[in-house]
Steps between C-alpha positions, in 0.01 A plus 500: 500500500611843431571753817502821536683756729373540849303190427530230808637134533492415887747724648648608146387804347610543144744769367499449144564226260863400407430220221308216413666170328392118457571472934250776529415856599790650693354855723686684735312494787555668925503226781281718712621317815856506433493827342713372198472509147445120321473344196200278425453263232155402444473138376334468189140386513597149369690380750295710797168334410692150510500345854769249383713742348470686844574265702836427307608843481413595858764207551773629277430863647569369830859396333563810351390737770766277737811658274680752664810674262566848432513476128155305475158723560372366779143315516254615833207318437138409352256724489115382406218765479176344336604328202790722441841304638828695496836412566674796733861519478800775508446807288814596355623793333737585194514386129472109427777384286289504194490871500886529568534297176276668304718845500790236393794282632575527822841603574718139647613703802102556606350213356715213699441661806135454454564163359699393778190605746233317287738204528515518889119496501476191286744326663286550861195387321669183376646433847120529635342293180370757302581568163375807347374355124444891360777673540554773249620885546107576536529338797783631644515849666729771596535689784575858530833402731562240247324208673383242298161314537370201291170473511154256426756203692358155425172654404484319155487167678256613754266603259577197270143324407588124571286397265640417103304814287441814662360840322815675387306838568504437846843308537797677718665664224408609151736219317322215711469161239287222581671138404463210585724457735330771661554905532821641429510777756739839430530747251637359139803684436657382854422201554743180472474269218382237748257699602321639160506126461216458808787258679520526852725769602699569820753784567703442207242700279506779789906478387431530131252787571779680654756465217239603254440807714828616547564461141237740410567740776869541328425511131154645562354254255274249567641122441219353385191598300262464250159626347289290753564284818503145316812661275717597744413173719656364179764680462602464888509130413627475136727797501824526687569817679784751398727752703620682199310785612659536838724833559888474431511592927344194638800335680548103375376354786142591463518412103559147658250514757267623268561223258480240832187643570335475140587171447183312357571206657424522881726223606815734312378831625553665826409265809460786783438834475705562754845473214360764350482691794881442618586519143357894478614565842879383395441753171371792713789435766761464206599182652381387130677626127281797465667551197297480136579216321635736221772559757590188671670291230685313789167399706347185480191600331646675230655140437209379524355716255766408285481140544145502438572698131754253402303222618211644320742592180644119453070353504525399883155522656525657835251606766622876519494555109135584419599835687705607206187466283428844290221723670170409318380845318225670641130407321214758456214363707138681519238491721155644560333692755107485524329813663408405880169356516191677396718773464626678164867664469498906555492625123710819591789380747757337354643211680854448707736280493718456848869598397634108587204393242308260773166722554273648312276803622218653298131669561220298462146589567288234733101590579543868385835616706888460368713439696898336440579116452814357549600126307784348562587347245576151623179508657101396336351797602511875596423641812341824582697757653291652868526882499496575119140562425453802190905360434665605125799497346700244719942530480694321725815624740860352366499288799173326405413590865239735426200604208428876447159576352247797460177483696289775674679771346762398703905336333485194736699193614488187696727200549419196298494268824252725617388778707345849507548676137688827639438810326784719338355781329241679362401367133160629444562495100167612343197214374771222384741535800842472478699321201810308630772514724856360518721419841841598476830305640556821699115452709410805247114455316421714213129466389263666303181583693353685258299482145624860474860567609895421524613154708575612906733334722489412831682317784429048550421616864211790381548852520410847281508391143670742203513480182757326323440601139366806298271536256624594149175760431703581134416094418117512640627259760209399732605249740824294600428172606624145551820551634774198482822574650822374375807279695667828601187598729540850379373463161162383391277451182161697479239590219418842441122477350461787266163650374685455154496127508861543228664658800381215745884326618698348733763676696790422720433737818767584793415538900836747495349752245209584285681344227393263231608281174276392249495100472197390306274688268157296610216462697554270718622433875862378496709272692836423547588076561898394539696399330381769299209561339150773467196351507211733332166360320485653150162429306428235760784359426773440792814605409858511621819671442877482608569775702800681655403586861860656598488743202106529443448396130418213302723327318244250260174445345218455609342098495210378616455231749122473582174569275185636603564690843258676626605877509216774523726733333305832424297706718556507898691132504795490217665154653606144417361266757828370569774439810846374478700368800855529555603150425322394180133466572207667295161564530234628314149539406370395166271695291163526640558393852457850550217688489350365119151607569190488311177664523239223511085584561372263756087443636448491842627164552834524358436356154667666237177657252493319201542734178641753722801701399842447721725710441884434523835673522810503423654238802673782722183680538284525818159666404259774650169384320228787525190466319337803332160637640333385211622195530705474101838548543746398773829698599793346608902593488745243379903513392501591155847333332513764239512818803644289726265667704194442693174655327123502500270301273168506438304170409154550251326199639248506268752532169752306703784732391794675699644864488726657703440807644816667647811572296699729728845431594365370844413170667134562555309280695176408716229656299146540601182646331331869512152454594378576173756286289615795329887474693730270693701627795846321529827481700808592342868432651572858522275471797200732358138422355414598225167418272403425142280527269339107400501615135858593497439829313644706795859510690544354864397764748606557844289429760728498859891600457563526847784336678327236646548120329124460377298266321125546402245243705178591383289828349183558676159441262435860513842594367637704824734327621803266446554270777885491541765232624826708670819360672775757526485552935652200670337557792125434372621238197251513256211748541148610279468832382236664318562749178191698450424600114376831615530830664892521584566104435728492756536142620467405869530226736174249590704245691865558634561308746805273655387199322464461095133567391499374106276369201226771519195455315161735528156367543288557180306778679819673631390470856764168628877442444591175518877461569818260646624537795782336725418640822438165636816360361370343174299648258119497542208729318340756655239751413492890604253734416593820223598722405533528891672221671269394780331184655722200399403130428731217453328289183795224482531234779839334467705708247392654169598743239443641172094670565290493210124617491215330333389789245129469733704589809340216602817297549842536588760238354907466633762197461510334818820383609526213425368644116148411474270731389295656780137642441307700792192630518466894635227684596468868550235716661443836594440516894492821724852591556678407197438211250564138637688210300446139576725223366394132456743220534758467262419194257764306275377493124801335304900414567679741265848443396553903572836664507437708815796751450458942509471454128201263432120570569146361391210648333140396502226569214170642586389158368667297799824368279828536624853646318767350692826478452619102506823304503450177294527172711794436305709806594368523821721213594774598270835395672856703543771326369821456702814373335799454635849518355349642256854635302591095469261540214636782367710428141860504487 
């Protein structure tokens, strides 16, 4: 079962969540009677609901809990709270060796220290009877004063089912394969030959664990691996294992120790893990050559070495020569990563890649609120991340420690083990929110938190935020966004969006001056991946390019190395959905994963009206239906390839043609109708309304050219007002204003308040505003008289958005959400002291597949039919595609 903070277990009161694996949810938690902090693992459901199972592990527990050693995390009991069981043992703090590796080899003078502690631990273990079966750097932790902890101790066989099939979902860890011989127990890629065979093991494959281990914590590589569990379990048996990758500094005697410990036959390899212990000890001591074998032609393993060549040389077959065998090249392998369930990927926040390449973070959007998911890679599933509601734009810190996002009009970040998201700075951007960020080696961000505006900078720890780039006004620049920095920490990429989509590029930027170098004449985001290479998406296609990071140019063509990625490149958006890690991994979204949208007419029970017209876009487009008052023509705004710009069509129903009808230099957006037909109102990204004439004979007028960020909600039936959607005040988020279309049409506020008030729409007989609110922490409707606020009814009962009237007034429709469509009957009267509105109970009429993002809305006809803009099933569950070592395919 899933916890959450402040949540109890017995005396345990849970902190936040630190991970989750096959051996269950791990929280931290407070022992409120020993007034200490805790980890607890909560068992997974399988083996809690299995009395048998129980019984057995309560036994092993009981083993476990009895070992006392400094370097193993220590086991304090069983807790059981309903049908929740946890396991409560030491919490301990620092890295795990996995995340040491990941920013690349260890050097040998840290990592046999660390070695030699893990060794001490096994070797107490083994003494007691307990052999550890899982050992891996994941498993292993650091200390701040360098103490090392191995942790999960024996738990594999304590949770082993004794039974011959078990469901691998469920199993102890991910790379769990039924036989029959039984389960083999420990992750692939470390396990001993004899055990990816499902033999019976005993603390020779805790010996071969080790060796593997310290081999990757030199060379930072892993030893063994392949595309899915059941390949490297075959390679771990088929394949012999090679040092070649060690560094030139590792002193002789741990080349032989290592090759001791990795022999595949147990009854050659190590007997007692205790050697290796002395053996490390004697190295660290310098009782032992610490020379390199490159220096030590005199020592007896470089004669070995050299025994072993000759031997090898004159067709002698000897048990130390398949570690001279030629490192196998690296292979491209792909994979594919399914939207969390019921939920559909965020169609305007690209996704992250963790520097080391082992998680993934992105935006998806479950029952109407986003929020950031983090996959890791080697696991089934993503998890959600607590604290990230309204999350966008996701980047990670270089120590894969933390993820910085935008939420709340706030630059935010939280660690990925978890915790309270911890504000940095203001980023109140204006509708859209901010557009990227990038965290520098030096714990500098730069971000863009604005549609409108140069990228800012501010400190990893929060602070005042200043800008870090200027506008180029002579270029029409409009907005700097997606920032990238470079190796050197003081450089970074950027895209300066340009209302003359030719002048749209990609710049090199510096934190040490306002200076800049052109790179890339496109519209596109742009990354940089070692060994050195820009990524960019170029008609949807994405692209790389050698590049010089020490002197800032490239220095080849351009070649593709993906088709169809999505990338919403005009308008507000102008991005590849793309990430790169550090070491070789890549991920991106294909082509209508995304936000493809169509406008489909559905009855009142969600079937789609046969002979209706739907009416589709171009795949990057997220519409803004509105139908006309006399019900023939619909107006939408889509990216139009040929601008590169977002504009506003109009739809003749009845002829079942299209026109567009703005041709400014402008993205223009969110249209809605003048009472009469006769003109549309729309946004444009200059951050003013303006209107237009339907039949296109006049030129776009202004309407509101203050300097708030505005968008048009509604126009009141007797042509008045404009009902207006503001954000430019951090301090009341998103507020409703009203522009009156008379006397000095000076605009004003109708609802300011601390929370955002959004999505207004005016009864039919201009006396009721129906609007969003998150006042009680998620959105719900609510209903307030006008042009006066007053009274107040809440008309959604567990989240809602997106108010639509019936053209009656007789009904008032909003996505739930979990996005069904919502109708609910209203009545009004007029009662001494001010008219009175009552609101039925809202009632589900369909399941939509509704994109519930700022840019999407519904319309209804006055015959009851419904415009609404739909993902197709198919794309709905569109996956990203990861690949790793991606360059291996590269041609040579």
């Amino acid at each position: 079962m899933a916890l959450i903070p402040s949540q109890r277990l017995g005396p345990y009161e849970i902190l936040a969540a630190i991970g989750a694996g096959g051996m269950g949810e791990v929280y931290r938690a407070r022992d409120t009677r020993l007034q200490r902090d805790v980890a607890l693992k909560i068992l997974p459901a399988i083996f809690a609901a299995d009395p048998a199972r129980m019984a057995r592990f309560e036994r092993e527990a009981k083993v476990l809990a009895s070992l006392n050693h400094p370097n193993i995390a220590a086991i304090h009991g069983l807790e059981e709270s309903g049908s929740t069981r946890a396991l409560v043992m030491e919490l301990v703090e620092g890295p795990t060796l996995a995340e040491r590796i990941a920013a690349g080899p260890v050097p040998v003078d840290e990592a046999l220290p660390m070695m030699k502690q893990v060794a001490e631990a096994l070797e107490y273990a083994h003494d007691h009877g307990v052999i550890h079966r899982d050992l891996k750097p994941a498993n292993i932790k650091v200390k701040a004063d360098g103490t090392v902890k191995v942790l999960d101790f024996g738990l594999a066989k304590a949770l082993q089912d004794e039974q011959t099939e078990v469901d691998l979902r469920n199993s102890p860890t991910l790379s769990a394969v039924a036989t029959m011989q039984g389960v083999i127990l420990g992750t692939a890629g470390y396990m001993s030959p004899e055990q990816a065979k499902g033999k019976a093991v005993d603390r020779r494959a805790d010996i071969w664990a080790f060796g593997v281990v310290l081999v990757e914590l030199l060379t930072g590589k892993t030893l063994y691996v392949g595309e899915t569990p059941a390949e490297t379990l075959a390679a771990v048996m088929m394949k012999d294992p090679t040092l070649s990758a060690l560094p030139a500094s590792t002193p002789p005697a741990i080349h032989n120790l290592l090759r001791r410990c990795l022999d595949k036959d147990p009854r050659q390899r190590l007997q007692h893990i205790g050697e290796a212990r002395i053996i490390l000890a004697d190295v660290l001591s310098g009782a032992a050559p610490a020379e390199p074998l490159a220096a030590t032609s005199k020592s007896r393993e470089r004669v070995a070495w050299a025994v072993a060549t000759i031997a090898a040389a004159a067709g002698l077959v000897l048990a130390v020569g398949h570690f001279r065998e030629p490192v196998e090249a690296k292979r491209v392998i792909k994979l594919s990563v399914l939207p969390p369930d019921k939920a559909v990927f965020n169609p305007r926040s690209i996704p992250a890649l963790s520097p080391d390449g082992q998680r993934l973070v992105f935006v998806a959007n479950l029952n109407g609120q986003n929020a950031l998911w983090v996959r890791d890679l080697d696991s089934l599933a993503a998890r959600p991340l607590p604290g990230t509601d309204g999350a966008d734009h996701p980047f990670w810190s270089p120590d894969g420690r933390f993820i910085a996002f935008f939420a709340g009009g706030k630059l935010k970040k939280i660690e990925v083990a978890g915790g309270p998201a911890l504000s940095l700075c203001d980023a109140e951007g204006n509708l859209q929110g901010g557009l990227g960020g990038s965290w520098g080696k030096n714990d500098i961000i730069v971000f863009s938190p604005l549609n409108n505006g140069p990228l800012f900078r501010v400190s990893a720890a929060g602070g005042n935020a200043t800008p870090a780039t200027e506008l180029n006004q002579a270029a029409s620049e409009i907005s700097h966004r997606f920032p990238w920095f470079l190796p050197d920490g003081r450089h970074f990429l950027y895209m300066a969006r340009s209302d003359d989509s030719e002048r749209t590029a990609v710049y090199v930027g510096d934190l040490d001056s306002k200076n800049r170098r052109l790179v890339l004449a496109i519209a596109s985001n742009a990354v940089y991946t070692p060994p050195g290479y820009l990524l960019f998406v170029r008609d949807r296609i994405l692209m790389a390019q050698t590049f010089d990071a020490d002197n800032i140019r490239t220095t080849g063509d351009p070649f593709p190395i993906a088709e169809q990625v999505e990338s919403p490149s005009g308008g507000v958006f102008a991005q590849g959905q793309f990430s790169s890690s550090q070491n070789g991994v890549l991920a991106y979204v294909a082509s209508g994963a995304a936000g493809l949208a169509q406008l489909v007419w559905f009855d009142r029970s969600g079937k789609v009206i046969a002979g209706s017209v739907s009416i589709s876009a171009p795949s990057n487009s997220i519409l803004w239906p509105a139908i006309s008052p006399d019900g023939h023509a619909v107006i939408e705004d889509h990216f139009d390839a040929q601008t590169g710009l977002y504009d506003v069509w109009l739809h003749d129903l009845a002829r079942g043609t299209a026109s567009r009808l703005t041709f400014n230099s402008k993205t223009n957006r969110m249209p809605i109708w003048s009472p009469d037909g006769s003109h549309i109102a729309f946004h444009s990204n200059d951050g003013n309304l303006y209107q237009k004439a339907t039949s296109g004979v006049a030129p776009d007028e202004p309407l509101d050219n203050d300097a708030r960020n505005k968008r048009a909600d509604d126009w009141s039936r007797d042509g008045r007002y404009i009902i207006e959607e503001t954000q430019g005040d951090p301090k009341t988020e998103f507020d409703i204003w009203i522009l009156p279309l008379f006397g000095d049409r000076k605009p004003f506020p109708y609802l300011q308040t601390q929370f955002a008030e959004r999505h207004a729409k005016l009864s039919p007989n201009g006396h009721w505003l129906a609007y969003v609110s998150n006042e009680t922490k998620r959105d719900e409707v609510y209903v307030q008289t006008f042009p006066t606020p007053g009274g107040k009814w809440q008309v959604s009962t567990n989240g809602g958005g997106y108010p639509v009237w019936s053209k009656d007034g007789k009904e008032l429709f909003f996505i739930s959400a979990d996005r069904k469509l919502m109708a609910v009957e209203v009545k009004v009267d007029a009662v001494r002291g001010g008219p009175r509105f009552e609101a039925g109970v809202p009632k589900p009429l369909f399941d939509t597949r509704f994109l519930p993002t700022d840019n999407s809305w519904f319309d209804v006809s006055k015959d009851g039919r419904f415009l609404i803009p739909t993902i197709p099933e198919q794309e709905a569950n569109t996956p990203m595609t990861v690949v790793v070592n991606w360059t291996a395919g590269l041609k040579k």
